[in-house]
Backbone as numpy.savetxt, mean C-alpha at the origin, in Angstrom:
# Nx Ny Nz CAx CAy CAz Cx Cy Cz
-1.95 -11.42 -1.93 -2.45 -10.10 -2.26 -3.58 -10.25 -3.27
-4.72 -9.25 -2.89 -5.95 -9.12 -4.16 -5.14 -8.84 -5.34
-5.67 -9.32 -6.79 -5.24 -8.83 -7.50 -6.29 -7.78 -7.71
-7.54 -7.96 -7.99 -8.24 -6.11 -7.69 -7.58 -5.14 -6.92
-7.08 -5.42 -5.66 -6.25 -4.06 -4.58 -5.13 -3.59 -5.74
-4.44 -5.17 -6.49 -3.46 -4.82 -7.29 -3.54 -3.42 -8.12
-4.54 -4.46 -9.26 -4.71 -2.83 -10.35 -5.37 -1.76 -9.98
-5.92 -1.67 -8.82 -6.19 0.06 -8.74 -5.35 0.59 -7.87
-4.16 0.00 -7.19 -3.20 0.86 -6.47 -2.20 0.98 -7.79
-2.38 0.72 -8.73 -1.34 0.17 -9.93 -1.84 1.73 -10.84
-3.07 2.28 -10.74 -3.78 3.59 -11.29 -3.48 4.89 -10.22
-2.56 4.68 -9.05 -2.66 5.21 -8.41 -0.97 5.41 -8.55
-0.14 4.85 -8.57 1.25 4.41 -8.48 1.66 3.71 -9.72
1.68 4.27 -10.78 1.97 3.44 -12.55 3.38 2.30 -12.32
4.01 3.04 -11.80 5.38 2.38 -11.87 5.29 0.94 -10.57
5.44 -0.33 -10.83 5.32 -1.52 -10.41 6.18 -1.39 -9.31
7.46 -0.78 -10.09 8.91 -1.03 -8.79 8.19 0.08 -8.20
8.35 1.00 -7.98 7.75 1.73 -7.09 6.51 1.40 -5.93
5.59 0.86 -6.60 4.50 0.31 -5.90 4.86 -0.63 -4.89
6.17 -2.07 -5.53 6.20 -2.82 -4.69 7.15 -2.05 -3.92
8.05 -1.13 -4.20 8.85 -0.31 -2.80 7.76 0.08 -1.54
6.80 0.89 -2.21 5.62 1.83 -1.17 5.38 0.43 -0.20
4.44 -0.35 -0.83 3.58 -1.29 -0.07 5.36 -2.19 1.15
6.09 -3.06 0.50 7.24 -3.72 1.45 7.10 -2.53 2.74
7.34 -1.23 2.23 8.13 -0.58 3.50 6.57 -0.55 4.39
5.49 -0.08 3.72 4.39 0.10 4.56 3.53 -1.22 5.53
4.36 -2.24 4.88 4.26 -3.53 5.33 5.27 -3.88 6.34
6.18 -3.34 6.58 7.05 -3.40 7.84 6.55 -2.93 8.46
5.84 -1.32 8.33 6.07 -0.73 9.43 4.39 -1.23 10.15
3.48 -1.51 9.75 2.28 -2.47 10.14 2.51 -3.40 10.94
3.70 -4.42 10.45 4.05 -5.81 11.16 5.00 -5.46 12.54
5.04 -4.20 12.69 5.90 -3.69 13.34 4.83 -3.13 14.70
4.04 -3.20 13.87 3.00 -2.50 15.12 2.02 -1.24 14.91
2.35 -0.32 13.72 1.55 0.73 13.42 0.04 0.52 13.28
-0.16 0.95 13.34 -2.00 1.11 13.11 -2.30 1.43 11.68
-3.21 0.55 11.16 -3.66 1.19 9.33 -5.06 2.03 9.51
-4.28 2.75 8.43 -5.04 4.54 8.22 -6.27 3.72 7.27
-6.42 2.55 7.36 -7.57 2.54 6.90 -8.63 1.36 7.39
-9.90 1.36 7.14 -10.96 0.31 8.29 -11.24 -0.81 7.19
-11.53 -1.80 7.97 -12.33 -3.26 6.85 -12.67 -4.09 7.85
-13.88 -4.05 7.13 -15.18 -5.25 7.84 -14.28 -6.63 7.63
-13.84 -6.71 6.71 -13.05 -8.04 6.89 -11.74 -7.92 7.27
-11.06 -9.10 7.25 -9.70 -9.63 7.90 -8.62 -9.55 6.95
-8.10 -8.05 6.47 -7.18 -8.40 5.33 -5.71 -8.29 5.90
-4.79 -9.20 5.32 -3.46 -9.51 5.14 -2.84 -7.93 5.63
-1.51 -7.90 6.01 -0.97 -6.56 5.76 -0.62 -5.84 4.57
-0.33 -7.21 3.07 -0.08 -6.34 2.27 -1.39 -5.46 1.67
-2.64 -6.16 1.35 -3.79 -5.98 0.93 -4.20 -4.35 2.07
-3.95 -4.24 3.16 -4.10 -3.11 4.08 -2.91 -2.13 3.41
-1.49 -2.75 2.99 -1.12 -1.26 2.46 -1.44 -1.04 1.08
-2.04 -1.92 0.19 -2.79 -1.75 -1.02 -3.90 -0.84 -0.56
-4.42 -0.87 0.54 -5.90 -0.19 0.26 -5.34 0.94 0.78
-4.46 1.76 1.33 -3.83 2.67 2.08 -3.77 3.15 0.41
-2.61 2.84 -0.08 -2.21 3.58 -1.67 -3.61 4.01 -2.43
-4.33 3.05 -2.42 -6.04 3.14 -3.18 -6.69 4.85 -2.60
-6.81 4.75 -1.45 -7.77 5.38 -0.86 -6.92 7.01 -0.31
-5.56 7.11 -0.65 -4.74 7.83 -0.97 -3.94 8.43 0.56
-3.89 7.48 1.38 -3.75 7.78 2.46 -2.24 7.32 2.94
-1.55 7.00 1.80 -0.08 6.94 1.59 0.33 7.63 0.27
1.32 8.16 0.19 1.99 8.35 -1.06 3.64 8.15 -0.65
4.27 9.13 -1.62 5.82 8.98 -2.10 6.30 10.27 -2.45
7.65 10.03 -2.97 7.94 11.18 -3.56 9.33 10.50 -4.18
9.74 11.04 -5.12 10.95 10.45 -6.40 12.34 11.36 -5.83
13.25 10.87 -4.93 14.25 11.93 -4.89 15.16 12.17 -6.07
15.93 13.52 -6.14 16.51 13.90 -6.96 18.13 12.42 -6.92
18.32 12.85 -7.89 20.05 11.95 -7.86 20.71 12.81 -8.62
């Protein structure tokens, strides 16, 4: 993984555990076959594709109640 993709999905998503929750699951579902909501001239990894997904705001989350 970039560490640049790192810290600005990291301004986007503060909380680390959280971040690495978003990106794992959005990284299954890629390796799985989905299509990424987002384009690159280059050849990036799946995690770096759900880093730029969180960046460019084309994923989020939500905190359930407990």
């Amino acid at each position: 993984m970039r560490d640049d993709y790192i810290k600005e999905a990291l301004k986007v998503i503060p909380d680390p555990n959280v971040l690495i929750n978003v990106v794992s699951r959005r990284v299954k579902q890629l390796r799985r076959g989905n299509r990424p909501l987002v384009e690159s001239l280059e050849k990036l990894s799946s995690e770096d594709v759900a880093l730029r997904e969180v960046i460019e705001g084309k994923i989020s989350f939500e905190l359930g109640d407990n």
